[in-house]
N, C-alpha and C positions, 0 to 999 in steps of 0.2 A: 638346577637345584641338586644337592646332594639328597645321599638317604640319611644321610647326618640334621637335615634340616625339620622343621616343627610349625605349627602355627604361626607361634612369634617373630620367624624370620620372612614370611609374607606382610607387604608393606604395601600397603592400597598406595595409585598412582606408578607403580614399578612398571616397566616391560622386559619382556623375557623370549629371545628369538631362539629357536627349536628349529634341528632338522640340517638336511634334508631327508624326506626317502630315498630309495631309490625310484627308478623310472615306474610308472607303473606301466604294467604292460597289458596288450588288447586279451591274451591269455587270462591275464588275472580277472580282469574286467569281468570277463566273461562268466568266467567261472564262479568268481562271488555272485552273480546276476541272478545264474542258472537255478543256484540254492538260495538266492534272499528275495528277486527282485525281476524276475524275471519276464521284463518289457521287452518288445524288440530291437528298441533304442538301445537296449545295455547288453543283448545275446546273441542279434544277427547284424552283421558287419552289412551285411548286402543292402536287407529293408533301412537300416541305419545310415546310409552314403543317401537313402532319395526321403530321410527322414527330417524333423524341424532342423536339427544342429551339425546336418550334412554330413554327419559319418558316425560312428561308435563312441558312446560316452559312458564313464560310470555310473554307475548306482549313486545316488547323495548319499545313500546308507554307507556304502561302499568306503567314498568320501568318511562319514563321520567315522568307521573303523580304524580306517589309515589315520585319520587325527588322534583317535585314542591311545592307539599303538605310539603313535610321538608323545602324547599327554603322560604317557604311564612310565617311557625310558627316560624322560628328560623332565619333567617340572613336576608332579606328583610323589614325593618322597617318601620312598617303601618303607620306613619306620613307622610314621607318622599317617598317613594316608587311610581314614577310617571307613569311607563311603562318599557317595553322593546322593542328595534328595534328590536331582534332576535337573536337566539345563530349559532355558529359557530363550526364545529369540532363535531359533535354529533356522537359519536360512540359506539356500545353495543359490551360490551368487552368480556364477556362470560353471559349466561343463569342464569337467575332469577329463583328458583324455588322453588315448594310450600313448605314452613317453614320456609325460610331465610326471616333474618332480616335485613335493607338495612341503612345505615346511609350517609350522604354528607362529603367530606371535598374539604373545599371551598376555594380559594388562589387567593386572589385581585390581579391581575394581571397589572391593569393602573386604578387609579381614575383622569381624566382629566374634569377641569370644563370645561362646555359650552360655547366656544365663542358668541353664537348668543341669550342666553338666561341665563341673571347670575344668575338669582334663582336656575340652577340646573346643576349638571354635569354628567357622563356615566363612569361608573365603568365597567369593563370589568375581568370577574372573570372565573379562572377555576374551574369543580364544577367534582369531583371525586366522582362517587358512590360508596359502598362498600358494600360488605355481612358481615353476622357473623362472617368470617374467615378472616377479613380485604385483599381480595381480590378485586378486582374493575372488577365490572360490567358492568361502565358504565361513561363515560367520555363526557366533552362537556366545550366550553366555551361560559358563559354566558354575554350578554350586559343588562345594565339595568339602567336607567336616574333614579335618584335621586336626591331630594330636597335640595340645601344648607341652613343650619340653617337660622331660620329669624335672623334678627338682623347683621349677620353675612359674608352680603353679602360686595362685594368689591365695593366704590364708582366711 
């Protein structure tokens, strides 16, 4: 998506591949963990190696950051881009862990304009995370109001 783009260019049925990050690393991990989330699953390497998923994983929050961070540089259009009511279905589907690289794929699911306000509509997208191994991590559907093009509105 460009910052050129608007409601009207969101087409329910589209998909939209994002990314990659970079690696995530057992530093970052940690560090996000220490301030958000801090299990010993996501803090201590050690109790994490004789823990359920046999060594250090991220935070899912951790997870839905790094997806936002892709959400906001690549498919949410900084013109356009009003807010979001909230996402739905937020499920972490297997473990993040340190070195994997995480990419989105994104699938318009309803772009419906606004009854109560015609400048903008609510695009409702599902947003598939995935690893290096195109495996999915991490699932959710996203809501999100967007701008309709000026010029372009219905009279």
């Amino acid at each position: 998506m460009s910052d050129r783009q608007y409601f009207d260019d969101f087409v329910a049925g589209s998909v939209h591949d994002y990314g990659p990050t970079g690696p995530v690393t057992a530093a970052e991990m940690i560090d996000f963990a220490r301030k958000y989330d801090p299990q010993p699953i996501h803090v201590d390497p050690d109790w994490a190696r004789t823990g359920p998923f046999g060594g250090l994983i991220a935070s899912g929050w951790h997870t839905a950051a790094l997806t936002m961070r892709l959400l906001v540089d690549s498919y949410l259009p900084a013109a356009a881009s009003l807010a979001s009511p909230g996402i739905d279905e937020l499920r972490w589907v297997r473990p993040v862990r340190p070195g994997d690289v995480l990419s989105v794929r994104v699938t318009v699911l309803e772009a419906r304009p606004s009854r109560s306000k015609p400048d903008r509509g609510l695009i409702r997208s599902r947003i598939e995370v995935l690893d290096g191994e195109g495996l999915v991590v991490m699932t959710l559907v996203a809501l999100n109001m967007v701008r309709r093009r000026p010029g372009g509105l219905p009279s």
